[in-house]
PDB file of N, CA, C and O in Angstrom:
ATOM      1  N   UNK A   1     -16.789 -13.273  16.862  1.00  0.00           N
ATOM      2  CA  UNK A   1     -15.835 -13.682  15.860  1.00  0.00           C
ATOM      3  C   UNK A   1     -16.250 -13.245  14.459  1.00  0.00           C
ATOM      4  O   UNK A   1     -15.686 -13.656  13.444  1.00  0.00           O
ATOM      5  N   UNK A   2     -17.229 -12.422  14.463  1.00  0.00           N
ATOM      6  CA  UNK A   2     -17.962 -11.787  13.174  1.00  0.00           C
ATOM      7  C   UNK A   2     -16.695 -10.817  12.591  1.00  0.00           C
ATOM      8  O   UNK A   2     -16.635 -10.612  11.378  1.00  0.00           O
ATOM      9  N   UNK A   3     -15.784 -10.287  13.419  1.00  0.00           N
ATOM     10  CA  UNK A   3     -14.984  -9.210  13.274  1.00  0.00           C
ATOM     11  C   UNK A   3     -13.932  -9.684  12.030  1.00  0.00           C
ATOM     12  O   UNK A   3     -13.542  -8.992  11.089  1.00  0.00           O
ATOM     13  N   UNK A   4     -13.619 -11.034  12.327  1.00  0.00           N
ATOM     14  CA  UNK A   4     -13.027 -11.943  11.547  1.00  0.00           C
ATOM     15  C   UNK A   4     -13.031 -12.057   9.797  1.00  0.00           C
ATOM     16  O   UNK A   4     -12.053 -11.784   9.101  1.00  0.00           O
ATOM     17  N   UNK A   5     -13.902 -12.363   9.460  1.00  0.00           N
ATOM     18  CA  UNK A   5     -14.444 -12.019   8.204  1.00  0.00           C
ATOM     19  C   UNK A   5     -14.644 -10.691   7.373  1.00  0.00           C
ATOM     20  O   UNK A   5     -14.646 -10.574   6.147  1.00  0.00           O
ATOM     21  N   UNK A   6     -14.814  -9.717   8.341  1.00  0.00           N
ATOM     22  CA  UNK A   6     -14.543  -8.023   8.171  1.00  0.00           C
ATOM     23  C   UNK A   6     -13.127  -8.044   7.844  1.00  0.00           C
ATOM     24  O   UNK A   6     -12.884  -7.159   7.024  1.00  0.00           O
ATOM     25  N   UNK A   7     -12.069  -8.735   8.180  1.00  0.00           N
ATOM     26  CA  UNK A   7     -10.741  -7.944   8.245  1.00  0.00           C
ATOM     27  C   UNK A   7      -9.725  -8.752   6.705  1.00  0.00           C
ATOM     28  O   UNK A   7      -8.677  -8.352   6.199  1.00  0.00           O
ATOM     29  N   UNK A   8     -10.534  -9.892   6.364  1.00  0.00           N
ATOM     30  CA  UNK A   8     -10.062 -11.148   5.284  1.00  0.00           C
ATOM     31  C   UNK A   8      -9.249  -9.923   4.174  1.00  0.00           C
ATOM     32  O   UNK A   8      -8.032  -9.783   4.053  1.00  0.00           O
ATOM     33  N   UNK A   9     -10.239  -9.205   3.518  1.00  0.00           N
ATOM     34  CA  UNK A   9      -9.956  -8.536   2.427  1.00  0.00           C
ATOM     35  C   UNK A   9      -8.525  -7.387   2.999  1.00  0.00           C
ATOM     36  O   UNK A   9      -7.324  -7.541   2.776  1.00  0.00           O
ATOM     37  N   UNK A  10      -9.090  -6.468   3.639  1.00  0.00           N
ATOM     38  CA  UNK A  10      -7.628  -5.855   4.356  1.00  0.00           C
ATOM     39  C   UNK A  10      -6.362  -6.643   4.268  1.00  0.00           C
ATOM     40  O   UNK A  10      -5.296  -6.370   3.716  1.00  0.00           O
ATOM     41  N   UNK A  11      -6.787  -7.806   5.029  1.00  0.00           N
ATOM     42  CA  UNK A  11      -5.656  -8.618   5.688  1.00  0.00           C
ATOM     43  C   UNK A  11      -5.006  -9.236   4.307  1.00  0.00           C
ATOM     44  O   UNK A  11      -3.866  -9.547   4.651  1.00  0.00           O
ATOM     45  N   UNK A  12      -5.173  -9.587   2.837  1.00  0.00           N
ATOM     46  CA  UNK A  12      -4.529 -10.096   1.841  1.00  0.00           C
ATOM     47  C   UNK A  12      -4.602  -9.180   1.256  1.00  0.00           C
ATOM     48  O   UNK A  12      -4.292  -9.432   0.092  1.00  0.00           O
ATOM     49  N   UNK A  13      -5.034  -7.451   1.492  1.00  0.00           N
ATOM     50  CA  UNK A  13      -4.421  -6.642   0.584  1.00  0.00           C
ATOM     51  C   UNK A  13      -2.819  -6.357   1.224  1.00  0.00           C
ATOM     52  O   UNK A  13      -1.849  -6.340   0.466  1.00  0.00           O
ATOM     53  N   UNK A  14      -2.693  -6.156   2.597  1.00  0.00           N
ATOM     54  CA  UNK A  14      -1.161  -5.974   3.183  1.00  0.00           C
ATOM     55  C   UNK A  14      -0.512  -7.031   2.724  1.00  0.00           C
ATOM     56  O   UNK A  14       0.591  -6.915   2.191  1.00  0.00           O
ATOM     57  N   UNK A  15      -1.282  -8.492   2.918  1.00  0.00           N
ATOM     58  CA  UNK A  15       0.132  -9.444   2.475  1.00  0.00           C
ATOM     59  C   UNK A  15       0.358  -9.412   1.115  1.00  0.00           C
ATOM     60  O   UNK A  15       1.463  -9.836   0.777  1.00  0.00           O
ATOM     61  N   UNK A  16      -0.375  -9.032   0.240  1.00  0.00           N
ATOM     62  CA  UNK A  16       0.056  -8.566  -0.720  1.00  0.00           C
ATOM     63  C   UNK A  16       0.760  -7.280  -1.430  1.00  0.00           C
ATOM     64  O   UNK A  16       1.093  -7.166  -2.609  1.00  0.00           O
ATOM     65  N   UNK A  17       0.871  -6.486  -0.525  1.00  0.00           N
ATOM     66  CA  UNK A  17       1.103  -5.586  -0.900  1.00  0.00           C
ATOM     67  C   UNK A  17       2.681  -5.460  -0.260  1.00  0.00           C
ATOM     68  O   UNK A  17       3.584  -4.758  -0.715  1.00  0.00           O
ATOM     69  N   UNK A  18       2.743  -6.429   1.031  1.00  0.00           N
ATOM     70  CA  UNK A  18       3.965  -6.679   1.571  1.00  0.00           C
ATOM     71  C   UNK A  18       5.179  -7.491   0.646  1.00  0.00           C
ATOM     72  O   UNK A  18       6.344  -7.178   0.400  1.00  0.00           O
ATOM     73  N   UNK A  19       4.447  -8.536   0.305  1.00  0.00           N
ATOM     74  CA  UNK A  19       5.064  -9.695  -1.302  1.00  0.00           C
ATOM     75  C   UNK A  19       5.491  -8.852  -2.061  1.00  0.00           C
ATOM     76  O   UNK A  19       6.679  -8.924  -2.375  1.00  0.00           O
ATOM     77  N   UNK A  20       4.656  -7.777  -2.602  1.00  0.00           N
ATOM     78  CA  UNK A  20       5.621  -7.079  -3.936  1.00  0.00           C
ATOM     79  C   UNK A  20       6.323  -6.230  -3.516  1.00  0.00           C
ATOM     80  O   UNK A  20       7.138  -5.747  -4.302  1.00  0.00           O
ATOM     81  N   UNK A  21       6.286  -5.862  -2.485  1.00  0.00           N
ATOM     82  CA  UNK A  21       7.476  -4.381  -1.847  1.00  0.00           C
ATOM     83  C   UNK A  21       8.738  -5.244  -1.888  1.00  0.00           C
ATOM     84  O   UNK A  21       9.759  -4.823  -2.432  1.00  0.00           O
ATOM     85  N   UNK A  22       8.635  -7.137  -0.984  1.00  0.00           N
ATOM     86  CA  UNK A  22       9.577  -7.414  -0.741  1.00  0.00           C
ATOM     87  C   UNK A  22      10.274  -7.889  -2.235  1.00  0.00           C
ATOM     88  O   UNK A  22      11.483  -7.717  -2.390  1.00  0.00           O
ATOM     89  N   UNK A  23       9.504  -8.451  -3.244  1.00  0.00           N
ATOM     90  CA  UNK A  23       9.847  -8.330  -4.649  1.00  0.00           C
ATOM     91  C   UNK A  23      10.517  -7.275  -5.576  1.00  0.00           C
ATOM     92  O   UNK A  23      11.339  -7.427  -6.480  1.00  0.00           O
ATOM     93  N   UNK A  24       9.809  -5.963  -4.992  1.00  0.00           N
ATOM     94  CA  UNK A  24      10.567  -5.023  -5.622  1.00  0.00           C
ATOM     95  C   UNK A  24      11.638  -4.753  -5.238  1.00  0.00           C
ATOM     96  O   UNK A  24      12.407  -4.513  -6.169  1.00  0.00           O
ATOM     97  N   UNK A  25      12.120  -4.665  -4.147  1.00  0.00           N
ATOM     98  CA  UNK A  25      13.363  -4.430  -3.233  1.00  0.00           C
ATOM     99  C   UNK A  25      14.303  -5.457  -3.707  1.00  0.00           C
ATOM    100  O   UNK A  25      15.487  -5.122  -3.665  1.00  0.00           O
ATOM    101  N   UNK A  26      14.032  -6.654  -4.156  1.00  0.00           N
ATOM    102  CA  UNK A  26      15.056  -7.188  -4.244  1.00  0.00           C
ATOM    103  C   UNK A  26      15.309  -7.290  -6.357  1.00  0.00           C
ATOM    104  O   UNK A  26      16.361  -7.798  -6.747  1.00  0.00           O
ATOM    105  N   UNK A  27      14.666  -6.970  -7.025  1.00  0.00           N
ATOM    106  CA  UNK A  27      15.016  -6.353  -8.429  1.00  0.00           C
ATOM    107  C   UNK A  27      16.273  -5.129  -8.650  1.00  0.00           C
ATOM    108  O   UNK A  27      16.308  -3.900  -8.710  1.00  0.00           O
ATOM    109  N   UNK A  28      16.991  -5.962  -8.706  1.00  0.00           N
ATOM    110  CA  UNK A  28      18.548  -5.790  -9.101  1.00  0.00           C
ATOM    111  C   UNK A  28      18.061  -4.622 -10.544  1.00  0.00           C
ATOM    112  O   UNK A  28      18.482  -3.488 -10.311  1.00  0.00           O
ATOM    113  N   UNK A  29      17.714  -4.667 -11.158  1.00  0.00           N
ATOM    114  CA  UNK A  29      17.345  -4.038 -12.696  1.00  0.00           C
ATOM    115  C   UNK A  29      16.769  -2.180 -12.113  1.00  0.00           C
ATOM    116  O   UNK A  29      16.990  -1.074 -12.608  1.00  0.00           O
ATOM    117  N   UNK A  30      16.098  -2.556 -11.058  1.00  0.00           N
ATOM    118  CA  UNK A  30      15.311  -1.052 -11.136  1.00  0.00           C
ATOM    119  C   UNK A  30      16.287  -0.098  -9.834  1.00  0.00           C
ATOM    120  O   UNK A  30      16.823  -0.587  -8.840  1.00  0.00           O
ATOM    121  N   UNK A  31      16.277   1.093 -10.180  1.00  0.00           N
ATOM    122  CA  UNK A  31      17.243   2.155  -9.584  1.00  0.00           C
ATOM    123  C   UNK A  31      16.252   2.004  -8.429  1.00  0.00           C
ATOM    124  O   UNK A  31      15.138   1.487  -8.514  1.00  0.00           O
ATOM    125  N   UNK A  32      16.967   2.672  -7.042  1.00  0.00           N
ATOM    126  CA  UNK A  32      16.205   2.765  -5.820  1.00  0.00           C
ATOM    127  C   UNK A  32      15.033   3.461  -5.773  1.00  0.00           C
ATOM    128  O   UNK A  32      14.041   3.199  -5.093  1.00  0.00           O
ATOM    129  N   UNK A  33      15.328   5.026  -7.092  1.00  0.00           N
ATOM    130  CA  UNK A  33      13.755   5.636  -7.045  1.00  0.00           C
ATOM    131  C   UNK A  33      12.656   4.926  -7.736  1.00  0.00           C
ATOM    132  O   UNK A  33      11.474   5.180  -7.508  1.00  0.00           O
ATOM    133  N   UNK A  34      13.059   4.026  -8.590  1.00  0.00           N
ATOM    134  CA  UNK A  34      12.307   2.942  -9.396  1.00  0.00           C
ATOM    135  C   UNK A  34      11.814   2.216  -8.108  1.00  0.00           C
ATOM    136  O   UNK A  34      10.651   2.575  -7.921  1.00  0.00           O
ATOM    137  N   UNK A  35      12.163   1.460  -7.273  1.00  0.00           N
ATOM    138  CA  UNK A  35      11.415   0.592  -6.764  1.00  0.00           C
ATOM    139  C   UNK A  35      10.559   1.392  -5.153  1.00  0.00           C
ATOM    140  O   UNK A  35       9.589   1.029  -4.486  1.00  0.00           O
ATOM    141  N   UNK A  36      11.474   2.543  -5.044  1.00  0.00           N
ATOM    142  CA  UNK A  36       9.953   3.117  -3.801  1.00  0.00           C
ATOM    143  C   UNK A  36       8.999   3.683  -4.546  1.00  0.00           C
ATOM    144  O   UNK A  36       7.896   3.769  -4.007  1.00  0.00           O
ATOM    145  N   UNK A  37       9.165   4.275  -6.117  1.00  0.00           N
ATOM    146  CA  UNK A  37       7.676   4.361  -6.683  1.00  0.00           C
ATOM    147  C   UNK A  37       7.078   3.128  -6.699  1.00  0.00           C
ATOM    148  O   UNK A  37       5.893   3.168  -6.367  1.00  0.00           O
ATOM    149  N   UNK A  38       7.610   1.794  -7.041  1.00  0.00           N
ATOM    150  CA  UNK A  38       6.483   0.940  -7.477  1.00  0.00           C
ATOM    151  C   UNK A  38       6.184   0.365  -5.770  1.00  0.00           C
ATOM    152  O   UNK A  38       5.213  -0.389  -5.699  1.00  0.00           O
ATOM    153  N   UNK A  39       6.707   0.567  -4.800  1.00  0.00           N
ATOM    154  CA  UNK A  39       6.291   0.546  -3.478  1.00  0.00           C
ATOM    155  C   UNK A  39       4.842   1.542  -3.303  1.00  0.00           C
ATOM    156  O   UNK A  39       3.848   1.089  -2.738  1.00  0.00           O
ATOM    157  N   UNK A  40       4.869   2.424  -3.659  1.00  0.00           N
ATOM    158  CA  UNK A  40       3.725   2.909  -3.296  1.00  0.00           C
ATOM    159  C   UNK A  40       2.841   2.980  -4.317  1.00  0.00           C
ATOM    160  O   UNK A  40       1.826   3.559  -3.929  1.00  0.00           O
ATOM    161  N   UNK A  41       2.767   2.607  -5.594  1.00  0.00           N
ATOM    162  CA  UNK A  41       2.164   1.813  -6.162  1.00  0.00           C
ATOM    163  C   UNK A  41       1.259   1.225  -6.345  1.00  0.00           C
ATOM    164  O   UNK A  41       0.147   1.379  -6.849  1.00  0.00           O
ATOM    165  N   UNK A  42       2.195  -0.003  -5.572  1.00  0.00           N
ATOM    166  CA  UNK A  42       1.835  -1.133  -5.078  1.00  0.00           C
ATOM    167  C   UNK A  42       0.966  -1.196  -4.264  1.00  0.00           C
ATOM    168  O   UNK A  42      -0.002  -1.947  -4.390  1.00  0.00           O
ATOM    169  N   UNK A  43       1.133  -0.482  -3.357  1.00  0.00           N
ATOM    170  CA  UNK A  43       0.357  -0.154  -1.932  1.00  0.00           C
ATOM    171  C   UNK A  43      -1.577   0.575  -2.484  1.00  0.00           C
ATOM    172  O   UNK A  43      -2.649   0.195  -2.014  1.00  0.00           O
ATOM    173  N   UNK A  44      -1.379   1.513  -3.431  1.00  0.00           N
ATOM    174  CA  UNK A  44      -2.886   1.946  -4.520  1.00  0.00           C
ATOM    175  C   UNK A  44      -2.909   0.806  -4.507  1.00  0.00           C
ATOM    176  O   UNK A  44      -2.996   0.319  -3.379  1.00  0.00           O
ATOM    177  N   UNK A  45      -2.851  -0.108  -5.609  1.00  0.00           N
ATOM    178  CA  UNK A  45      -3.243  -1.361  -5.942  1.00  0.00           C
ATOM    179  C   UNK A  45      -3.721  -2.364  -5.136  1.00  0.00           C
ATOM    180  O   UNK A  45      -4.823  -2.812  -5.452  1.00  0.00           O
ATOM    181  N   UNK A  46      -3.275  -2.745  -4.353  1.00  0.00           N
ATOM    182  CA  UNK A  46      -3.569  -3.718  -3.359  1.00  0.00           C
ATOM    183  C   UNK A  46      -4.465  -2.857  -2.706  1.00  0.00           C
ATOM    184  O   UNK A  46      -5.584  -3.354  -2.577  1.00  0.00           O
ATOM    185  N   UNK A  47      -4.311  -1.556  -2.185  1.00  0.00           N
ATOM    186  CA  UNK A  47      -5.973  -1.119  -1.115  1.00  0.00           C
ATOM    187  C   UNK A  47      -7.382  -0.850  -2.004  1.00  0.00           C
ATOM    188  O   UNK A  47      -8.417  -0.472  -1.456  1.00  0.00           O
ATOM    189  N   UNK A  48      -7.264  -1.122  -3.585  1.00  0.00           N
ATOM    190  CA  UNK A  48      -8.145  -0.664  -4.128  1.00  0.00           C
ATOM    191  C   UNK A  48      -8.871  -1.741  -4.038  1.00  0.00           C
ATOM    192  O   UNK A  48     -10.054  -1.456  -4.226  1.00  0.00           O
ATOM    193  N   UNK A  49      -8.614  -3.439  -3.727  1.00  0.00           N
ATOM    194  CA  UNK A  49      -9.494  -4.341  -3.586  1.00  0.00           C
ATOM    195  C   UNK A  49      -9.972  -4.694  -2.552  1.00  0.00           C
ATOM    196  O   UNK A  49     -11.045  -5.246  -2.307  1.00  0.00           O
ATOM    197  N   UNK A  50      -8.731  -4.202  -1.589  1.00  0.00           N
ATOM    198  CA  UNK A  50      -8.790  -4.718   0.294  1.00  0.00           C
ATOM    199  C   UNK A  50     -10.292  -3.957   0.397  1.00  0.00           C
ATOM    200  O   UNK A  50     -11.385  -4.488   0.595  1.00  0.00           O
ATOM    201  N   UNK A  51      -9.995  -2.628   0.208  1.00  0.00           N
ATOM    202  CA  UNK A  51     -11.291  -1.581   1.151  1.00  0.00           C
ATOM    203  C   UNK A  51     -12.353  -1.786  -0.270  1.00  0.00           C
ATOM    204  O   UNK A  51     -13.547  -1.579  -0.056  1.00  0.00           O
ATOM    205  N   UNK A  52     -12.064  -2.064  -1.269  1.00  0.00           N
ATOM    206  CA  UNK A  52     -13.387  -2.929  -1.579  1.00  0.00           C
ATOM    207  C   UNK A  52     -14.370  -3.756  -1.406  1.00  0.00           C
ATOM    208  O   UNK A  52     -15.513  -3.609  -1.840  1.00  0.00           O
ATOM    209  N   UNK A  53     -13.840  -4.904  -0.588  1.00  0.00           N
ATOM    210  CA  UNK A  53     -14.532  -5.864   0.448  1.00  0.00           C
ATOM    211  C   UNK A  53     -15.299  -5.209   1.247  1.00  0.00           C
ATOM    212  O   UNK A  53     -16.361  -5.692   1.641  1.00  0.00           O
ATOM    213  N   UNK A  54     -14.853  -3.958   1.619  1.00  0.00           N
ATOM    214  CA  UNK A  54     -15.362  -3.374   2.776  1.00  0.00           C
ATOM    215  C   UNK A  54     -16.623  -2.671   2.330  1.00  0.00           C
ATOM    216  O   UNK A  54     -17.726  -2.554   2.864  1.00  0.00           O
ATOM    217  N   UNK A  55     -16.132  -2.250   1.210  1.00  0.00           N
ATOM    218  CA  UNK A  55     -17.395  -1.050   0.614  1.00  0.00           C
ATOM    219  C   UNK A  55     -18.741  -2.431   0.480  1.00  0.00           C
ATOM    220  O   UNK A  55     -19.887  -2.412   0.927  1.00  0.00           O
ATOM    221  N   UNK A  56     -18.179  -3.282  -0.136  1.00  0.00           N
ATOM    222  CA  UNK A  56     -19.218  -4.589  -0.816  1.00  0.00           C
ATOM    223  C   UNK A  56     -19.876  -5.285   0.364  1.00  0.00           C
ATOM    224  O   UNK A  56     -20.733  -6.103   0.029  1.00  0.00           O
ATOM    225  N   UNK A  57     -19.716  -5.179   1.373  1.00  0.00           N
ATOM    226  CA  UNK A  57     -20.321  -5.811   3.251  1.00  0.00           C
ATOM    227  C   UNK A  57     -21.231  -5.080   3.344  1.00  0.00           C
ATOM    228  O   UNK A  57     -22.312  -5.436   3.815  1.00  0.00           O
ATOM    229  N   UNK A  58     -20.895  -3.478   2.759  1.00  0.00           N
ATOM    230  CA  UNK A  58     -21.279  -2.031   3.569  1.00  0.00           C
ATOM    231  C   UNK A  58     -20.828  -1.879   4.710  1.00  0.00           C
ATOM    232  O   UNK A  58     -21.576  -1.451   5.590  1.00  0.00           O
ATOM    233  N   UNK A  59     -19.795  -2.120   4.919  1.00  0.00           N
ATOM    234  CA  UNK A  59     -18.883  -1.514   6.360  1.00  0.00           C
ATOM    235  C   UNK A  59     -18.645  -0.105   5.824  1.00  0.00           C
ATOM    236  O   UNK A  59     -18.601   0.764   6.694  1.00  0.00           O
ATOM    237  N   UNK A  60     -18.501   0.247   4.698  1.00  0.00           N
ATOM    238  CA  UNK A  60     -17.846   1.144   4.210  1.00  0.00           C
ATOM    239  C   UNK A  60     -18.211   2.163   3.427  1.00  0.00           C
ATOM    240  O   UNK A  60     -18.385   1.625   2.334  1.00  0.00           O
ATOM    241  N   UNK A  61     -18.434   3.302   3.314  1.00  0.00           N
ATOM    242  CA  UNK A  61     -18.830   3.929   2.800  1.00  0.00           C
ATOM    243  C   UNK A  61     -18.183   3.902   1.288  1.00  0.00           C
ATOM    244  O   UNK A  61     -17.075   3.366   1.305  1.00  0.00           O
ATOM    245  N   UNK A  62     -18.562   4.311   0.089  1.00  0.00           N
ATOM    246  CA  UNK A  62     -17.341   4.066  -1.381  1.00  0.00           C
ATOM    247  C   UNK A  62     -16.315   5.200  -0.924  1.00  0.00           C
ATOM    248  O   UNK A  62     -15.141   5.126  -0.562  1.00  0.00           O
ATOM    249  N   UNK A  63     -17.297   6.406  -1.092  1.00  0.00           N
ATOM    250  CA  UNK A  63     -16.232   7.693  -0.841  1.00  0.00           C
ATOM    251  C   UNK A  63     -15.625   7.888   0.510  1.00  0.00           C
ATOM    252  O   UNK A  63     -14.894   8.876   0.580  1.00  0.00           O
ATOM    253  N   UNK A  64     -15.744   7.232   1.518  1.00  0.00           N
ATOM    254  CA  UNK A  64     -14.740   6.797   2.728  1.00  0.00           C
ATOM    255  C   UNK A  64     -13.568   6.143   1.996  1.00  0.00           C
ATOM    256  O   UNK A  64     -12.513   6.772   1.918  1.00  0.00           O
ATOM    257  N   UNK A  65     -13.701   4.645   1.329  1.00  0.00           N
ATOM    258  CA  UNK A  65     -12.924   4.199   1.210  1.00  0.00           C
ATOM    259  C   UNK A  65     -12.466   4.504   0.212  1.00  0.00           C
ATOM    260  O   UNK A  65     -11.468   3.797   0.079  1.00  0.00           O
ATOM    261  N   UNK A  66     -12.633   5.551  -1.144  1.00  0.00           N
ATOM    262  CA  UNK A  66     -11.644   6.411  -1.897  1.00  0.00           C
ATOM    263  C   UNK A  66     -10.644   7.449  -1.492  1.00  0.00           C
ATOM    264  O   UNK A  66      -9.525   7.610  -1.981  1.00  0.00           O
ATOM    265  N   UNK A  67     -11.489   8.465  -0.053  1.00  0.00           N
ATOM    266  CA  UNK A  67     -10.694   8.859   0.265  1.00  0.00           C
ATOM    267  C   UNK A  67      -9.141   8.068   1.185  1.00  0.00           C
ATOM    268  O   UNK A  67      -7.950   8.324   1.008  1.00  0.00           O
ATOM    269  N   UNK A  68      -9.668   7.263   1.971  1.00  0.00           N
ATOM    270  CA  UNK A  68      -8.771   6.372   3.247  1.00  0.00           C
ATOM    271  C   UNK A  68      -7.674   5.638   2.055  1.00  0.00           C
ATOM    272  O   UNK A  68      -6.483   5.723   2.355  1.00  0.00           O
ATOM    273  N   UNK A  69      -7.960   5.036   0.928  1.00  0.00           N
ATOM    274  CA  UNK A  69      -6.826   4.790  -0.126  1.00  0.00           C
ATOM    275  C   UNK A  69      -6.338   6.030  -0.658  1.00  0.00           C
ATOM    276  O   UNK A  69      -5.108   6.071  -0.656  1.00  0.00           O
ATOM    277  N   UNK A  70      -7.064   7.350  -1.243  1.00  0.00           N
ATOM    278  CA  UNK A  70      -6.188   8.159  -1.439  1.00  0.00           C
ATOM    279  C   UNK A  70      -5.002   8.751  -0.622  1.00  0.00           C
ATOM    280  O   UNK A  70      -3.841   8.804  -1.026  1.00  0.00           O
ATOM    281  N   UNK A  71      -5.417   9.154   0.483  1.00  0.00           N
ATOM    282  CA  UNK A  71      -4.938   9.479   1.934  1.00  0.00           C
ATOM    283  C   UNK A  71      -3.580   8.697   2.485  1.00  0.00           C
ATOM    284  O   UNK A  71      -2.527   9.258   2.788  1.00  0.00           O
ATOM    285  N   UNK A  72      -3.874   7.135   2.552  1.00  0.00           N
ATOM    286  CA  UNK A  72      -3.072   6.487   3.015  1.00  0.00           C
ATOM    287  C   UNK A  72      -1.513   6.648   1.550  1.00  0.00           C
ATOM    288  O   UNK A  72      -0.333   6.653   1.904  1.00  0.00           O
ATOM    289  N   UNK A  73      -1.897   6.747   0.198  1.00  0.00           N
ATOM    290  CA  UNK A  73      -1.346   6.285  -0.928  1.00  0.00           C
ATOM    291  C   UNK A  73      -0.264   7.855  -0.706  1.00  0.00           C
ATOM    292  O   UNK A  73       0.932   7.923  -0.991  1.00  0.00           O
ATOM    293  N   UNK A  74      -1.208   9.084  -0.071  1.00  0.00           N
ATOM    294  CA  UNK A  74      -0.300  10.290  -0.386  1.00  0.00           C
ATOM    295  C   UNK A  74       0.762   9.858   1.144  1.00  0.00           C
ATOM    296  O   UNK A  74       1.985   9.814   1.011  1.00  0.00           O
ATOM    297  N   UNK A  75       0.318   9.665   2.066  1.00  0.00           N
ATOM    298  CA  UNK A  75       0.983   9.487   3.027  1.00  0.00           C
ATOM    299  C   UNK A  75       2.108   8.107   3.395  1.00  0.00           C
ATOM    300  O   UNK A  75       2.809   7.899   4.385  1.00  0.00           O
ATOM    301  N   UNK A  76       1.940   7.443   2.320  1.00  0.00           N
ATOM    302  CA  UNK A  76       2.861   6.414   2.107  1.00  0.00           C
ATOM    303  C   UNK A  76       4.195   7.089   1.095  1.00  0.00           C
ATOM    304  O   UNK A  76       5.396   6.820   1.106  1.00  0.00           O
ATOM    305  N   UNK A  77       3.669   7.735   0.535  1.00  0.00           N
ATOM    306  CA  UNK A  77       4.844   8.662  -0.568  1.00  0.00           C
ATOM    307  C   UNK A  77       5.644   9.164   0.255  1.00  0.00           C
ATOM    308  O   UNK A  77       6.664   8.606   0.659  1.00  0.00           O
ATOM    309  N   UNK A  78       5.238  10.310   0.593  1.00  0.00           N
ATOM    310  CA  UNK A  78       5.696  10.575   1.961  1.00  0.00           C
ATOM    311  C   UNK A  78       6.558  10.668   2.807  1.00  0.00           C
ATOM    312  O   UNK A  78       7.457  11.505   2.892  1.00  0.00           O
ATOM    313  N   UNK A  79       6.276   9.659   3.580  1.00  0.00           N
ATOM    314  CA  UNK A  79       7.482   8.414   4.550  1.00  0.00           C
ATOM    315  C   UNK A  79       8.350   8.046   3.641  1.00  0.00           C
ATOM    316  O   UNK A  79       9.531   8.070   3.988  1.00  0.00           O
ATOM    317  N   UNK A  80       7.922   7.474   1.815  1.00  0.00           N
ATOM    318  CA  UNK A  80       9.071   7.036   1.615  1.00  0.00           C
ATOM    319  C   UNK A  80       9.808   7.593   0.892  1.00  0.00           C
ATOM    320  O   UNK A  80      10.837   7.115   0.415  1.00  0.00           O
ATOM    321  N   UNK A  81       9.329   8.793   0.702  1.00  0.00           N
ATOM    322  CA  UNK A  81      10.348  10.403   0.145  1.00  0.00           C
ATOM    323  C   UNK A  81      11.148  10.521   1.558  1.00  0.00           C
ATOM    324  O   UNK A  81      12.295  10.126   1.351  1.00  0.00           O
ATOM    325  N   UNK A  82      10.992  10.889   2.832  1.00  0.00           N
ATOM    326  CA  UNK A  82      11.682  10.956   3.547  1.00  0.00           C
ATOM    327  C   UNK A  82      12.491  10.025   3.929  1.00  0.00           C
ATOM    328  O   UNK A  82      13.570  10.441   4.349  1.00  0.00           O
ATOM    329  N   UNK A  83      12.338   8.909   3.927  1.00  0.00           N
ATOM    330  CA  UNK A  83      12.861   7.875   4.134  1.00  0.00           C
ATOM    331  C   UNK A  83      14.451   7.707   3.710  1.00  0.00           C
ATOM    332  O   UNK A  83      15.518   7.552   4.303  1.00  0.00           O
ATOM    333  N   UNK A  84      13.787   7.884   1.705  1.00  0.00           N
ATOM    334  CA  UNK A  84      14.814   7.912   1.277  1.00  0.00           C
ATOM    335  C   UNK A  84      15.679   9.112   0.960  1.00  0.00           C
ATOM    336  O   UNK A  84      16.714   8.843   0.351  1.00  0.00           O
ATOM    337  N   UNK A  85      15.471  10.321   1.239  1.00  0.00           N
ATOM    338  CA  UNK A  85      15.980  11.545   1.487  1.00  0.00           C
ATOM    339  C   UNK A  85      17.104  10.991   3.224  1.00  0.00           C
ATOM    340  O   UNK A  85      18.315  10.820   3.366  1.00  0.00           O
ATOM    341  N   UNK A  86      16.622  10.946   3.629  1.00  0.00           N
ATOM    342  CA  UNK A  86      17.389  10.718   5.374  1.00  0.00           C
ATOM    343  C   UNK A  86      18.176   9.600   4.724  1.00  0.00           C
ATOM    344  O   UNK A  86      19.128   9.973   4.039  1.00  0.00           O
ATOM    345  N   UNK A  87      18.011   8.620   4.790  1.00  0.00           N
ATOM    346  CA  UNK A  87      19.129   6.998   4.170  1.00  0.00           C
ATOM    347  C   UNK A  87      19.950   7.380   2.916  1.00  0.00           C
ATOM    348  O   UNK A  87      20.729   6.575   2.405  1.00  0.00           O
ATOM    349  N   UNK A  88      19.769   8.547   2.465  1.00  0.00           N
ATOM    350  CA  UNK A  88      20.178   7.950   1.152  1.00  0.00           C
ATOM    351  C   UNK A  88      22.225   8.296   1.632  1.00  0.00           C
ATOM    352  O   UNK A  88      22.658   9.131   2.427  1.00  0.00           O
ATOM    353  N   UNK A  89      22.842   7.514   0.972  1.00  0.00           N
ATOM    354  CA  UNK A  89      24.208   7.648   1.060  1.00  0.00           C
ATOM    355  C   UNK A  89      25.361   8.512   0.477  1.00  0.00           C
ATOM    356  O   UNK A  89      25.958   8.243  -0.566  1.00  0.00           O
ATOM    357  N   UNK A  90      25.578   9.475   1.195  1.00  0.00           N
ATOM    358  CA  UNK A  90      26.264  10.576   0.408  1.00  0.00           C
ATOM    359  C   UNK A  90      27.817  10.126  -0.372  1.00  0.00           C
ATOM    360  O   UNK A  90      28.701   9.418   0.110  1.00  0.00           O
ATOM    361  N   UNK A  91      27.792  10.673  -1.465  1.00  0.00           N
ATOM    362  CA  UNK A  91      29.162  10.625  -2.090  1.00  0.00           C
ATOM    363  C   UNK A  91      30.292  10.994  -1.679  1.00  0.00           C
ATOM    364  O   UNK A  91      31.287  10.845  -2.389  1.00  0.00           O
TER     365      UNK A  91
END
C-alpha cells in the first residue's frame, strides 16, 4: 500500500486540473479558442506540482519529469487542436 502515497500528488494535480477545465468550459465571457488554451494551460500548471512530488520522493528524475510535463502539455494541445478542428460547427 506504499504505492498509495506515490500517486497523492498526481492524483490532486488531475483533480485539479479537471476543476478548472470544468470551470473554464463553463465561462460564458471567453471565446471557445480562449478556453481550450487555458485548458491546456491549465493542464502545465497543475503537472508542474503533481510530478513535483514525484521528483521530491525521488521517484523521479527532475529532467524526466520536465520532459513527461513538457511532452504531455505538447500532446494535450494537440488532441485539443484536433478536437476542435473536427467539432467545430460549420456556417
Amino acid at each position: 500500500m506504499e504505492w498509495i502515497t506515490y500517486i497523492q500528488g498526481p492524483m490532486i494535480g488531475l483533480i485539479g486540473w479537471a476543476a478548472t477545465a470544468v470551470l473554464t468550459l463553463g465561462a460564458r465571457r471567453l471565446s471557445a479558442t480562449e478556453q481550450h488554451s487555458m485548458i491546456v494551460f491549465a493542464w502545465m500548471l497543475w503537472m508542474i506540482p503533481a510530478l513535483g512530488t514525484l521528483v521530491y520522493r525521488g521517484l523521479l528524475d527532475i529532467n524526466a519529469a520536465a520532459l513527461y510535463c513538457g511532452g504531455t502539455t505538447i500532446l494535450m494541445a494537440i488532441l485539443v487542436s484536433i478536437a476542435t478542428i473536427r467539432w467545430r460547427t460549420k456556417p
